[in-house]
mmCIF file of the N, C-alpha and C atoms, coordinates in Angstrom:
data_MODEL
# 
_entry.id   MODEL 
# 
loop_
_atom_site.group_PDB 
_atom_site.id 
_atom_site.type_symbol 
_atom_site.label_atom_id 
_atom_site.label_alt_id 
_atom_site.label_comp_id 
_atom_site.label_asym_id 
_atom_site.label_entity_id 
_atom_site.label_seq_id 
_atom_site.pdbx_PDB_ins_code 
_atom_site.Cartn_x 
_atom_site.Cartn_y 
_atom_site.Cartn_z 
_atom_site.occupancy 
_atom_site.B_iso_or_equiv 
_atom_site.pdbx_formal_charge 
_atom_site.auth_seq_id 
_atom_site.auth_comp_id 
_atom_site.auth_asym_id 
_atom_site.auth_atom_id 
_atom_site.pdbx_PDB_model_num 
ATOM 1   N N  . UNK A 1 1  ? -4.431  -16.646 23.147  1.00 0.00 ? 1  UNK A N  1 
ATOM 2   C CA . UNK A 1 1  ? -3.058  -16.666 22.661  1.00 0.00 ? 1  UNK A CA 1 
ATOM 3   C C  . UNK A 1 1  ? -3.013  -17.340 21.289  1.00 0.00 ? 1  UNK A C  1 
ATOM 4   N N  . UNK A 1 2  ? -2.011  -16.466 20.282  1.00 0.00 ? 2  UNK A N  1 
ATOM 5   C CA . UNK A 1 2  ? -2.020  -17.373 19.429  1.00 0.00 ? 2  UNK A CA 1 
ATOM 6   C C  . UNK A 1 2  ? -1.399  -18.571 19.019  1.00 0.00 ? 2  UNK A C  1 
ATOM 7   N N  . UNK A 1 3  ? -1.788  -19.414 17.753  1.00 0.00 ? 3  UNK A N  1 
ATOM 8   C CA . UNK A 1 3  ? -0.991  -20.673 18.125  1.00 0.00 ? 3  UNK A CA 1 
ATOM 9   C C  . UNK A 1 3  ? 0.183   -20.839 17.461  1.00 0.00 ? 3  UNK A C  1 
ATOM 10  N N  . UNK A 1 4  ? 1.676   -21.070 17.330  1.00 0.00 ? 4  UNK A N  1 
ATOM 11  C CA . UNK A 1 4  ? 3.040   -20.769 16.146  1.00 0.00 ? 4  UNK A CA 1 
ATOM 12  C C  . UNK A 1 4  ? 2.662   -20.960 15.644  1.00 0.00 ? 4  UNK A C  1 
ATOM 13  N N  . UNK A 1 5  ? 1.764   -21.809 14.750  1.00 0.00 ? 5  UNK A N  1 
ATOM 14  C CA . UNK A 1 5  ? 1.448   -21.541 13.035  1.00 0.00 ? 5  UNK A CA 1 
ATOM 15  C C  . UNK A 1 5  ? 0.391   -20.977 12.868  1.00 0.00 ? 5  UNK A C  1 
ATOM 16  N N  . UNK A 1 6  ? 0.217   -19.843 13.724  1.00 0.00 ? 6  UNK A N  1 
ATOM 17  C CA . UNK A 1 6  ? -0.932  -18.692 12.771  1.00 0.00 ? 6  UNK A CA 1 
ATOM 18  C C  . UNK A 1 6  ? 0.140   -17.440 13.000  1.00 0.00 ? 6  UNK A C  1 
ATOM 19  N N  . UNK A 1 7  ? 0.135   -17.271 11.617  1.00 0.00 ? 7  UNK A N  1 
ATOM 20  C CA . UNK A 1 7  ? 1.144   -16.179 11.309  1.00 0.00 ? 7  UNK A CA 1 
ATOM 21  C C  . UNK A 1 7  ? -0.032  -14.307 11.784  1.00 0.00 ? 7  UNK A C  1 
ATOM 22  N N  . UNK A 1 8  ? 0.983   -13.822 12.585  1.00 0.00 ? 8  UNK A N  1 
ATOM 23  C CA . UNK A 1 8  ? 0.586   -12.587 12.826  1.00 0.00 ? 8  UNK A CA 1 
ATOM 24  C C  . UNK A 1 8  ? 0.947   -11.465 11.500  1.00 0.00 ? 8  UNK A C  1 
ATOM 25  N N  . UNK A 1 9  ? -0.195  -10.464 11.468  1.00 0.00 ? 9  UNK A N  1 
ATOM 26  C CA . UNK A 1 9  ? 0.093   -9.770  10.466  1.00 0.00 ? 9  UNK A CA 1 
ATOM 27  C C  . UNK A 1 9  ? -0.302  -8.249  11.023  1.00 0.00 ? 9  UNK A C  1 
ATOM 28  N N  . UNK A 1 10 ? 0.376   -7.133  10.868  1.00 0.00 ? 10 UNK A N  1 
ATOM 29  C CA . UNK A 1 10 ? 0.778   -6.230  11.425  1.00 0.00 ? 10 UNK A CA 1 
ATOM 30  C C  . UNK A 1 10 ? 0.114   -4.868  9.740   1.00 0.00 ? 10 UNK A C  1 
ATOM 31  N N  . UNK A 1 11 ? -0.691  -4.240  10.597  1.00 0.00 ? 11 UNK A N  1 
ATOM 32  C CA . UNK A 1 11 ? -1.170  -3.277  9.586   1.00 0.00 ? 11 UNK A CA 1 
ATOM 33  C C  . UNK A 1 11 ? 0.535   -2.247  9.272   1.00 0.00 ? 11 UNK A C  1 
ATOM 34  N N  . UNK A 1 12 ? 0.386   -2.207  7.939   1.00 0.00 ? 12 UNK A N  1 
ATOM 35  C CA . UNK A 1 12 ? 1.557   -0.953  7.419   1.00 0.00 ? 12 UNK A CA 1 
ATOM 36  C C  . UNK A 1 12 ? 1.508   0.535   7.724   1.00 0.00 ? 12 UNK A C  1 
ATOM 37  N N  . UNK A 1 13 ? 0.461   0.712   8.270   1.00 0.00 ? 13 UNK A N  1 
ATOM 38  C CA . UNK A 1 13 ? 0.823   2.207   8.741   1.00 0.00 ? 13 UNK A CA 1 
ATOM 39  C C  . UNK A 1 13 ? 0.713   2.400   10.367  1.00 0.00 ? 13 UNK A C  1 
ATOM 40  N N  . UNK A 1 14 ? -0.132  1.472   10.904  1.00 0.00 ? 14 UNK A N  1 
ATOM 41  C CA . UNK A 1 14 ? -0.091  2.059   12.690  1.00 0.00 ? 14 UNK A CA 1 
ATOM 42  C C  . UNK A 1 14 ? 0.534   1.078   12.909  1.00 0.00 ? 14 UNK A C  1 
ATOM 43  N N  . UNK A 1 15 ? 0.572   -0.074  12.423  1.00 0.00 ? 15 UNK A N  1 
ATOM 44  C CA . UNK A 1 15 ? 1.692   -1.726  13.054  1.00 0.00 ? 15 UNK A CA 1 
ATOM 45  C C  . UNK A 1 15 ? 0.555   -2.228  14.009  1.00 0.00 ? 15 UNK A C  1 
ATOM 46  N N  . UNK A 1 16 ? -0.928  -1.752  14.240  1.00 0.00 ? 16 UNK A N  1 
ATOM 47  C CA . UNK A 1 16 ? -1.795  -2.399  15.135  1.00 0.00 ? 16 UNK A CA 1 
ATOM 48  C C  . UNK A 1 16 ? -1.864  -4.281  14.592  1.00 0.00 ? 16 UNK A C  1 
ATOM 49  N N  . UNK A 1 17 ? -1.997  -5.195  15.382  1.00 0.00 ? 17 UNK A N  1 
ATOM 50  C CA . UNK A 1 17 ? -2.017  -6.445  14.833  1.00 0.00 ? 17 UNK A CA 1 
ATOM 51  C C  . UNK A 1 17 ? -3.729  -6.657  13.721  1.00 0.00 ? 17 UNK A C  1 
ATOM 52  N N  . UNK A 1 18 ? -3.576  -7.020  13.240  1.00 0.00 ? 18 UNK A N  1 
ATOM 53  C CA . UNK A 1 18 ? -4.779  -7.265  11.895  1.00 0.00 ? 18 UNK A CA 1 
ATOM 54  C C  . UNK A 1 18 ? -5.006  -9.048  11.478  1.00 0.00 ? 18 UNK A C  1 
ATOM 55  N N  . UNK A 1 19 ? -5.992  -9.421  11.471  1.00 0.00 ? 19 UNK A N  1 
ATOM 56  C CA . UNK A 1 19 ? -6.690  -10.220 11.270  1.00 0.00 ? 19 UNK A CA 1 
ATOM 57  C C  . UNK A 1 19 ? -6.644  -10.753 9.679   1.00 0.00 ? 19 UNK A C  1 
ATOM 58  N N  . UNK A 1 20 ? -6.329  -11.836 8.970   1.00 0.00 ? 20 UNK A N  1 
ATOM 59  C CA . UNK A 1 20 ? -6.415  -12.141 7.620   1.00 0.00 ? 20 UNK A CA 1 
ATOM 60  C C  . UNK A 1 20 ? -7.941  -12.486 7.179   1.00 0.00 ? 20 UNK A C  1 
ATOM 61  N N  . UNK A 1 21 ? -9.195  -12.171 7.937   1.00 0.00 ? 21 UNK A N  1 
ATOM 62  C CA . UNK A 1 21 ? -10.358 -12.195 7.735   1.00 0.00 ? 21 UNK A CA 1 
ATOM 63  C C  . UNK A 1 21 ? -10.585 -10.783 7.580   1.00 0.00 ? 21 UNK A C  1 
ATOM 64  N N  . UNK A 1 22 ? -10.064 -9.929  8.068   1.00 0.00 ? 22 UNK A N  1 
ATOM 65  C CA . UNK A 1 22 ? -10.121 -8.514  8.140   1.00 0.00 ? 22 UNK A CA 1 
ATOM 66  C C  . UNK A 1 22 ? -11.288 -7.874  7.076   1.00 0.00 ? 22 UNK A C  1 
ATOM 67  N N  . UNK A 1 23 ? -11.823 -6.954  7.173   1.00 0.00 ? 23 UNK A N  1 
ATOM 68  C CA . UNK A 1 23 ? -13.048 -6.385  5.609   1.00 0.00 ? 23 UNK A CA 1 
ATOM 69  C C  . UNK A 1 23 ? -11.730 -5.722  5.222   1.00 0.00 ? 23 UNK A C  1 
ATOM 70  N N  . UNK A 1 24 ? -10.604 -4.770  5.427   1.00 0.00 ? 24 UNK A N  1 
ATOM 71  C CA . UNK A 1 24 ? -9.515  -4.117  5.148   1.00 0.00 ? 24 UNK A CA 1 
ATOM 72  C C  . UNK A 1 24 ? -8.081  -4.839  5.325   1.00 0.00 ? 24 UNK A C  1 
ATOM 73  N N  . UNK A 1 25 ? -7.991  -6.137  4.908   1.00 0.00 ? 25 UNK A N  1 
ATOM 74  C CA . UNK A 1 25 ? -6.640  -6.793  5.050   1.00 0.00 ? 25 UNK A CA 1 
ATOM 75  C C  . UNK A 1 25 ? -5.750  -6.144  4.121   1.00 0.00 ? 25 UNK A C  1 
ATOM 76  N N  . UNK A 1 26 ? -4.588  -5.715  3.957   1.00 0.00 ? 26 UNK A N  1 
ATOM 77  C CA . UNK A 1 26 ? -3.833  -6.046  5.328   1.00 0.00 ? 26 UNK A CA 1 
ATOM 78  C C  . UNK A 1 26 ? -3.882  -4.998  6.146   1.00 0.00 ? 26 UNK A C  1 
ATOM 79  N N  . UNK A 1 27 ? -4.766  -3.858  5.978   1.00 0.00 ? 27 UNK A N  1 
ATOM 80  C CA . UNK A 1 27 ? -4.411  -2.912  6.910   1.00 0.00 ? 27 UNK A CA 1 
ATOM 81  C C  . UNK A 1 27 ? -5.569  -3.183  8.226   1.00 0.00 ? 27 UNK A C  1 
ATOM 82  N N  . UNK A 1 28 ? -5.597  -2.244  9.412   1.00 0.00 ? 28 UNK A N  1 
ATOM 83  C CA . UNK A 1 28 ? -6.461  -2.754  10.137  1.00 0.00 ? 28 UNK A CA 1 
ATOM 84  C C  . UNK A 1 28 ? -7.744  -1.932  10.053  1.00 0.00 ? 28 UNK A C  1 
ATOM 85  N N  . UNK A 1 29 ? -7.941  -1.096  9.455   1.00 0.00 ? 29 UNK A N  1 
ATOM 86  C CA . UNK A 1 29 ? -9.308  0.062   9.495   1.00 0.00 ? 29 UNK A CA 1 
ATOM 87  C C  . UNK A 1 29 ? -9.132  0.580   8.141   1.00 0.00 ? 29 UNK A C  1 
ATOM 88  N N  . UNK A 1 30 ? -10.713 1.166   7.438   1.00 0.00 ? 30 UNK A N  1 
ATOM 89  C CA . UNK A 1 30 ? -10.568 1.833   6.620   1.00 0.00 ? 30 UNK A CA 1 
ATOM 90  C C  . UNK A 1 30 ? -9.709  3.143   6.423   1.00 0.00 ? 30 UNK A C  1 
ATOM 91  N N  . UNK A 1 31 ? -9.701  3.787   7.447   1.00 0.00 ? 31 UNK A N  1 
ATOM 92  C CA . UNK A 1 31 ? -8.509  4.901   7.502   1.00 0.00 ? 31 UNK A CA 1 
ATOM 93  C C  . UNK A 1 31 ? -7.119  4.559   7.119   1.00 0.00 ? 31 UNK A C  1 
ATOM 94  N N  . UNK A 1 32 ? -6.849  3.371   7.536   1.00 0.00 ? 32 UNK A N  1 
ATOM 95  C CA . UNK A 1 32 ? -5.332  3.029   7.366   1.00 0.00 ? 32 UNK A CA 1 
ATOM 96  C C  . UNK A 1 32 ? -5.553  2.946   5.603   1.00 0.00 ? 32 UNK A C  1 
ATOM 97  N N  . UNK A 1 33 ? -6.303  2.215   5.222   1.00 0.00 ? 33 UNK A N  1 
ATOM 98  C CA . UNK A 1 33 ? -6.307  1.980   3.878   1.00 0.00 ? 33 UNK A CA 1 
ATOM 99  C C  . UNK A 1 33 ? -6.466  3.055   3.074   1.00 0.00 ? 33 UNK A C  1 
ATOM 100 N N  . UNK A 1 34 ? -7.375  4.356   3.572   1.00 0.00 ? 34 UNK A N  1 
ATOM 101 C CA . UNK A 1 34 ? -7.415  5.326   2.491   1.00 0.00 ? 34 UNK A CA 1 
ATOM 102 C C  . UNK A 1 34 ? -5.586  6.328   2.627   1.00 0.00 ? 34 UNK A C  1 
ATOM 103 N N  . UNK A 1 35 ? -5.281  6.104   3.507   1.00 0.00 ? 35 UNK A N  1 
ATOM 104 C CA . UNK A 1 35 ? -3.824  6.926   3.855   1.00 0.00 ? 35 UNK A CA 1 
ATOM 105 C C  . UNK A 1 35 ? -3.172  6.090   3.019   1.00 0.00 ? 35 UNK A C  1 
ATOM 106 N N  . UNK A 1 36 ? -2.998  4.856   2.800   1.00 0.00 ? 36 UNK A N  1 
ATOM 107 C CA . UNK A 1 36 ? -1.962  3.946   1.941   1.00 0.00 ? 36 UNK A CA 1 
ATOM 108 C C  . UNK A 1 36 ? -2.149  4.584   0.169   1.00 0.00 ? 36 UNK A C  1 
ATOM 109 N N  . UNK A 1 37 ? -3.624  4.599   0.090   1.00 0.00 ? 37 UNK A N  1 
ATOM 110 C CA . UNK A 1 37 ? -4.304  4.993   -1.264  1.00 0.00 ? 37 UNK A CA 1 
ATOM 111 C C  . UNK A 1 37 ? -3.550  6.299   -1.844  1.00 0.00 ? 37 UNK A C  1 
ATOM 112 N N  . UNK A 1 38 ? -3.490  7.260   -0.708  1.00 0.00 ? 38 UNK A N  1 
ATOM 113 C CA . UNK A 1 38 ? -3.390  8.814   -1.068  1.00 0.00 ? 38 UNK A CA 1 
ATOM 114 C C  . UNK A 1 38 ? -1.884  8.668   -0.952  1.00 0.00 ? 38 UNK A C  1 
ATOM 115 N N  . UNK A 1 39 ? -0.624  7.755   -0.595  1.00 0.00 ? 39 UNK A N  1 
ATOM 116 C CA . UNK A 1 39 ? 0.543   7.596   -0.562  1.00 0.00 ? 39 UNK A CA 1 
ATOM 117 C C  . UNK A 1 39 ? 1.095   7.650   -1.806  1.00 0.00 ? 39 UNK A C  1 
ATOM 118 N N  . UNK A 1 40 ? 0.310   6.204   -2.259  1.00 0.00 ? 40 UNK A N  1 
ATOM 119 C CA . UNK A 1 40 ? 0.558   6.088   -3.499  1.00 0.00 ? 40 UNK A CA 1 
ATOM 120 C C  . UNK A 1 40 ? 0.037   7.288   -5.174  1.00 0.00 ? 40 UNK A C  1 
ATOM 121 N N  . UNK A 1 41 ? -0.864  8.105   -4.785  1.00 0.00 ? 41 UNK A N  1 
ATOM 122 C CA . UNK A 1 41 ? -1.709  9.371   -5.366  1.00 0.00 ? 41 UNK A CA 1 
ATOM 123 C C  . UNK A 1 41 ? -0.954  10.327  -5.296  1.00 0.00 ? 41 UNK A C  1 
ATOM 124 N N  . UNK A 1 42 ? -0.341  10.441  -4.230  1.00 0.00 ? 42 UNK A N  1 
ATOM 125 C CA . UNK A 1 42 ? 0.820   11.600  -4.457  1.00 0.00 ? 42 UNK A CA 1 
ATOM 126 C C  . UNK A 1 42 ? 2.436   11.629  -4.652  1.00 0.00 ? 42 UNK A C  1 
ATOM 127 N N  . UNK A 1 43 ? 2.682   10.257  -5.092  1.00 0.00 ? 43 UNK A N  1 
ATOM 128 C CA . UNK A 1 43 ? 3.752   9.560   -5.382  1.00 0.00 ? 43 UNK A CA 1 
ATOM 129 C C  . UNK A 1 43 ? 4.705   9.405   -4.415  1.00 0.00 ? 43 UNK A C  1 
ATOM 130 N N  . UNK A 1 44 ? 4.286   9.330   -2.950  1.00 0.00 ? 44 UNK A N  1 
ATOM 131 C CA . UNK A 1 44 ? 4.892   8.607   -1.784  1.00 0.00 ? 44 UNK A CA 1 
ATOM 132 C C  . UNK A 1 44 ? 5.934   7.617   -2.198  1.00 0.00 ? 44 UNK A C  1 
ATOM 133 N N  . UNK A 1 45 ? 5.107   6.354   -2.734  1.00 0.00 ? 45 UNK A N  1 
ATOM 134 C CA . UNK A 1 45 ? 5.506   5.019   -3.079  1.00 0.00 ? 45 UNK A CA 1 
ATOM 135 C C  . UNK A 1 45 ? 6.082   5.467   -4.846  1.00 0.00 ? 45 UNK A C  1 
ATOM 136 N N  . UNK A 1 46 ? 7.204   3.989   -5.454  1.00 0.00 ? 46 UNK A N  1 
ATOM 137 C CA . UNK A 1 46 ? 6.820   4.248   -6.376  1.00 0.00 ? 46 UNK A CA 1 
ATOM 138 C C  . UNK A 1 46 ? 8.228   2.996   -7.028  1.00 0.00 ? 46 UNK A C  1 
ATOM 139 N N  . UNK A 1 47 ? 7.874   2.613   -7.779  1.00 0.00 ? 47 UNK A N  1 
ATOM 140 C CA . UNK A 1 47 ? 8.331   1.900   -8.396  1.00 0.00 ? 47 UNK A CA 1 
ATOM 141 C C  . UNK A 1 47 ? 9.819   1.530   -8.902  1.00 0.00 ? 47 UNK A C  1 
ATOM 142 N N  . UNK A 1 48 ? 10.422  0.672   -8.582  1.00 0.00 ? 48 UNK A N  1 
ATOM 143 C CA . UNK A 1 48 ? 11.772  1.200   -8.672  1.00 0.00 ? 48 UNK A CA 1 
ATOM 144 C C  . UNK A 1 48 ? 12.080  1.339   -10.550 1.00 0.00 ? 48 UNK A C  1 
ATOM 145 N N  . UNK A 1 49 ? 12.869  1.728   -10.936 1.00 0.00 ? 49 UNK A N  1 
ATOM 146 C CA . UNK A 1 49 ? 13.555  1.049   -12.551 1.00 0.00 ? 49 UNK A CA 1 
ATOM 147 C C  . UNK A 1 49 ? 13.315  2.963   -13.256 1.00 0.00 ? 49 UNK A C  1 
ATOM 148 N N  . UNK A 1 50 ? 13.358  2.749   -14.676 1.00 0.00 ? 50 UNK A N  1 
ATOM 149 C CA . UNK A 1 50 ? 13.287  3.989   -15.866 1.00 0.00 ? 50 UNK A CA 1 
ATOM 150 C C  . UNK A 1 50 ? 12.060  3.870   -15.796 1.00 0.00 ? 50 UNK A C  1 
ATOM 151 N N  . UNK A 1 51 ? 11.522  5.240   -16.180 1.00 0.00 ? 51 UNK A N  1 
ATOM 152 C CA . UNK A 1 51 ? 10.121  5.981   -16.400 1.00 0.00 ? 51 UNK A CA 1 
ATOM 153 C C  . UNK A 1 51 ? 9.907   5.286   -17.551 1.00 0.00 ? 51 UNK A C  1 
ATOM 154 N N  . UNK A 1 52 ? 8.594   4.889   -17.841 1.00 0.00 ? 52 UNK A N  1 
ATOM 155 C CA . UNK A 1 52 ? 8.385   4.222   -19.045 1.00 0.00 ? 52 UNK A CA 1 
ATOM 156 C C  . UNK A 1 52 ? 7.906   5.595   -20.050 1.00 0.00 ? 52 UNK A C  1 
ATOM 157 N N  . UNK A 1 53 ? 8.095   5.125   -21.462 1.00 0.00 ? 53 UNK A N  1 
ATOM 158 C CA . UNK A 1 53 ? 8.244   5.961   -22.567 1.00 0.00 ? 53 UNK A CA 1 
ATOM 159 C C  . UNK A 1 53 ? 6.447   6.216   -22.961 1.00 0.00 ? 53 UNK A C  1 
ATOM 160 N N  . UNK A 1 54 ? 5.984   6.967   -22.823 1.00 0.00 ? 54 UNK A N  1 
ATOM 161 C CA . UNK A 1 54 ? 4.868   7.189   -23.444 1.00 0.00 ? 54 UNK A CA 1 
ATOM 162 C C  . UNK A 1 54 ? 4.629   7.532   -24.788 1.00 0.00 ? 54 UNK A C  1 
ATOM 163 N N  . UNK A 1 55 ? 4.397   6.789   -25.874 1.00 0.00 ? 55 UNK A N  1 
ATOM 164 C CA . UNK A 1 55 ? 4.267   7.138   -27.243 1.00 0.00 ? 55 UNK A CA 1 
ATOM 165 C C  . UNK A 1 55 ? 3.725   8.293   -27.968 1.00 0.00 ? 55 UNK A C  1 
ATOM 166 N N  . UNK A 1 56 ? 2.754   8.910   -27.444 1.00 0.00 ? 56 UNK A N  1 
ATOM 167 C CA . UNK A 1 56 ? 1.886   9.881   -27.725 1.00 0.00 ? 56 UNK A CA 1 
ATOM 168 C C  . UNK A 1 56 ? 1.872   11.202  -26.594 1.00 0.00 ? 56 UNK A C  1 
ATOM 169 N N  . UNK A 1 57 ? 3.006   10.979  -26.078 1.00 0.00 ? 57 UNK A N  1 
ATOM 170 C CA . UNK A 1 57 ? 3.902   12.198  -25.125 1.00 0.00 ? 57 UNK A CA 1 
ATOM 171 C C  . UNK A 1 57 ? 3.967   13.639  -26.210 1.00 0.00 ? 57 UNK A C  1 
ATOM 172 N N  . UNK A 1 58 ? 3.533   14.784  -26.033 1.00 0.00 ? 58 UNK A N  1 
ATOM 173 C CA . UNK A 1 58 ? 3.918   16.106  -26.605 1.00 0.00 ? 58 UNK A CA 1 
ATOM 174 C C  . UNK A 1 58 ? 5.461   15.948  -26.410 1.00 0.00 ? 58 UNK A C  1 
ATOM 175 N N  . UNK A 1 59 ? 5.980   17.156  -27.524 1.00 0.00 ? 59 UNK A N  1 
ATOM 176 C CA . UNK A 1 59 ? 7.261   17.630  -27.309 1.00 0.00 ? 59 UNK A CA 1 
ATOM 177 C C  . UNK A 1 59 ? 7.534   18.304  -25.531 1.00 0.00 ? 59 UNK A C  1 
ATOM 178 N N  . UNK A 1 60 ? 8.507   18.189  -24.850 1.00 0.00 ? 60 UNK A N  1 
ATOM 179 C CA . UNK A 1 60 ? 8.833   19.178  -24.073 1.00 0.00 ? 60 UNK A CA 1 
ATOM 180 C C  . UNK A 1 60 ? 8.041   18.568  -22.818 1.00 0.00 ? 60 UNK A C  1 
ATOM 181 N N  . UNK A 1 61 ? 6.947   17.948  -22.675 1.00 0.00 ? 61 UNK A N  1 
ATOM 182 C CA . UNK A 1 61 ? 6.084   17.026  -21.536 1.00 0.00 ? 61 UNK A CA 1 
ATOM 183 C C  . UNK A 1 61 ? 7.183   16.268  -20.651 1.00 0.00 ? 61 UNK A C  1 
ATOM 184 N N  . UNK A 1 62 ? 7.178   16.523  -19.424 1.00 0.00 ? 62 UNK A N  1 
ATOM 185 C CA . UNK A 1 62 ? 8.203   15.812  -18.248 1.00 0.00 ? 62 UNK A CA 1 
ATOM 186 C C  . UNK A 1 62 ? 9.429   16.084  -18.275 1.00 0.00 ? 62 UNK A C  1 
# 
């Protein structure tokens, strides 16, 4: 059992409980971690605020 001051930490994609020694903290398996990777790769996730201005943008680009 654990003890109240060891904080539990919960992987972001299955919610399985995860270890802060973990080789993949915070998630609990390499799988969880490459699915988080490809979230963010296909613009799942994304930043809140304005698109930033790229200087050297072509005419007509986005």
């Amino acid at each position: 059992m654990e003890s109240a001051s060891t904080p539990s930490f919960r992987c972001p994609n299955c919610k399985k409980a995860v270890s802060r020694d973990s080789e993949n903290f915070p998630f609990c398996c390499d799988r969880c971690r490459i699915i988080d990777l490809g979230r963010w790769a296909t613009g799942d996730y994304r930043i809140a605020g304005d698109p930033a201005l790229i200087p050297d943008e072509p005419e007509g680009y986005g």
